[in-house]
N, C-alpha and C positions, 0 to 999 in steps of 0.2 A: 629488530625485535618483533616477534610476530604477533598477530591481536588475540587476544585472548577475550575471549565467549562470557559476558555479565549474566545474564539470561536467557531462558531459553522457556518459550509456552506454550503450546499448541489446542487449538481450540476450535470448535464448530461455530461458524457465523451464518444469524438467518441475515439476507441479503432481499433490495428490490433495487428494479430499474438500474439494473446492472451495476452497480458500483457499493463500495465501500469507501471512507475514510479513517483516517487516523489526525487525533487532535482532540480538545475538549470542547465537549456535545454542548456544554452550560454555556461558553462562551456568546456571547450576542453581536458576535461583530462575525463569526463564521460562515460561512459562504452558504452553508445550511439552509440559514436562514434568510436569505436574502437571494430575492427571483433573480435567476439570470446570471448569478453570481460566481455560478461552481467553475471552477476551471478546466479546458478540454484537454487531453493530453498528444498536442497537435505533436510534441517532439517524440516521445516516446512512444506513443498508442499504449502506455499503460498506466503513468503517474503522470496528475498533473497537481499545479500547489497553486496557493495561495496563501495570506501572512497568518502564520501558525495553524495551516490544513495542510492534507495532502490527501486529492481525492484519487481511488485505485478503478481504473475499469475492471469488469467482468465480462465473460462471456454467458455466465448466469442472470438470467430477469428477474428471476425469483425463486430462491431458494435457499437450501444452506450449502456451505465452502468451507471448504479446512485453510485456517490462517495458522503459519507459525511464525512468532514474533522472537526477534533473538539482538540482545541489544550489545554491542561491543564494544571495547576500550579504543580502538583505530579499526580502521579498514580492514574486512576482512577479503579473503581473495574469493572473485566470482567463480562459482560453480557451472560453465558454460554448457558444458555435457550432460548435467541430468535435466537441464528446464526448457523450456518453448520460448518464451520471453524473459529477458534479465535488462532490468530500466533503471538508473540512477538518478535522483532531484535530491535538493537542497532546499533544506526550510531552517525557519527560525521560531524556535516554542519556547515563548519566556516563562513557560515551568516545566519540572521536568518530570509531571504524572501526564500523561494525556491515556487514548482507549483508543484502540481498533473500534469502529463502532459501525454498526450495522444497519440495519433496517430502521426505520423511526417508529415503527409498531411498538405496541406497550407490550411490557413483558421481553423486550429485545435483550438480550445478556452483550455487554461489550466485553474486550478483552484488555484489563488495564495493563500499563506499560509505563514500569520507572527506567527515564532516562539519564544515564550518567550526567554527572557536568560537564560544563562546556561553554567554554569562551566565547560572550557575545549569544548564547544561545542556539550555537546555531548546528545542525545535523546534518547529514548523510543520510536519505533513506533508499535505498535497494530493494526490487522486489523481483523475486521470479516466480515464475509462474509454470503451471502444467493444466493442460484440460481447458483452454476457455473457447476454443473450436468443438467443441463435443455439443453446443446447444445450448441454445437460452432455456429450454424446457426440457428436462432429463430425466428419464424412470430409475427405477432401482438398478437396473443394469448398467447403465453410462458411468464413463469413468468420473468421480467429483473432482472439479475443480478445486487447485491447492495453490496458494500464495507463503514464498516467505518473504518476510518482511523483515530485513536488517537494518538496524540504526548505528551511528555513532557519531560522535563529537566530530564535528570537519569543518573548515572554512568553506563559504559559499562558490558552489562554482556553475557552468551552466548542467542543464538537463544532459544525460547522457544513455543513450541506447546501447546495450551492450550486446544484445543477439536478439534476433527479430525473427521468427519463423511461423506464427500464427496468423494466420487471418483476423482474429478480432482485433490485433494489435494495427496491422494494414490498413482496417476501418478508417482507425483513429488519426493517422499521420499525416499530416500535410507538407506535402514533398517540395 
């Protein structure tokens, strides 16, 4: 049976210090808040996690990105031919609203995200990616960096690299 598409959102995120998460901001046990804490994404060079985070590199320092979030009933099949990088992790969110969330500036807009059910809590997140080689500092001309981010219900499994062709993502790996 093939997966079929729960939602689907697309939005502008202002972003700093290259990165985005996904997970709830209120939380106080989040990597967020705690020095030292964030995860690097030595497997992928683009998602790394930690217990109900999942932090997303950028090729952006500072700026805004186009996120699309699109959450599914099972796996859906990777899109290998239109992106630069496509990364696989496994997390566990014992609820199921969390937010794309951005920059910690005031005034920041997240992007909220209701996540199906799911045994044990536990997800699938996927991200590809276009444009994070274009520049940490980009003018009105450069192509913007776009992420989409796919969720669904899955048993935990390890990190998985699906197509690697950026340099930002290279940064990150440790081989």
């Amino acid at each position: 049976m093939p997966a079929t598409l729960l939602s689907r959102t697309t939005g502008t995120l202002f972003i700093e210090d290259n990165s985005f998460s996904l997970g709830d901001r209120n939380d106080p046990h989040s990597p967020l808040y705690h020095v030292g804490a964030l995860p690097i994404p030595r497997v992928t060079g683009l998602l790394a996690t930690a217990p109900g985070f999942v932090g997303v590199t950028c090729g952006v320092h500072l700026g805004e990105i186009t996120v699309t979030t699109e959450t599914w009933d099972s796996p859906p099949g990777p899109d290998l031919a239109t992106w630069d990088d496509v990364a696989e992790v496994s997390v566990t969110w014992p609820d199921n609203r969390i937010a794309v969330c951005g920059t910690e500036a005031d005034g920041a807009v997240d992007i909220p995200l209701t996540l199906p059910p799911s045994p044990g809590y536990s997800y699938r997140v996927r991200d590809s990616v276009l444009h994070r080689d274009a520049g940490e500092d980009r003018g009105p001309d450069d192509p913007q960096e776009h992420h989409l981010i796919q969720l669904w219900p899955d048993t935990p499994r390890p990190d998985e690299l699906l197509k690697a062709t950026d340099n930002t993502g290279a940064l990150w790996r440790i081989p």
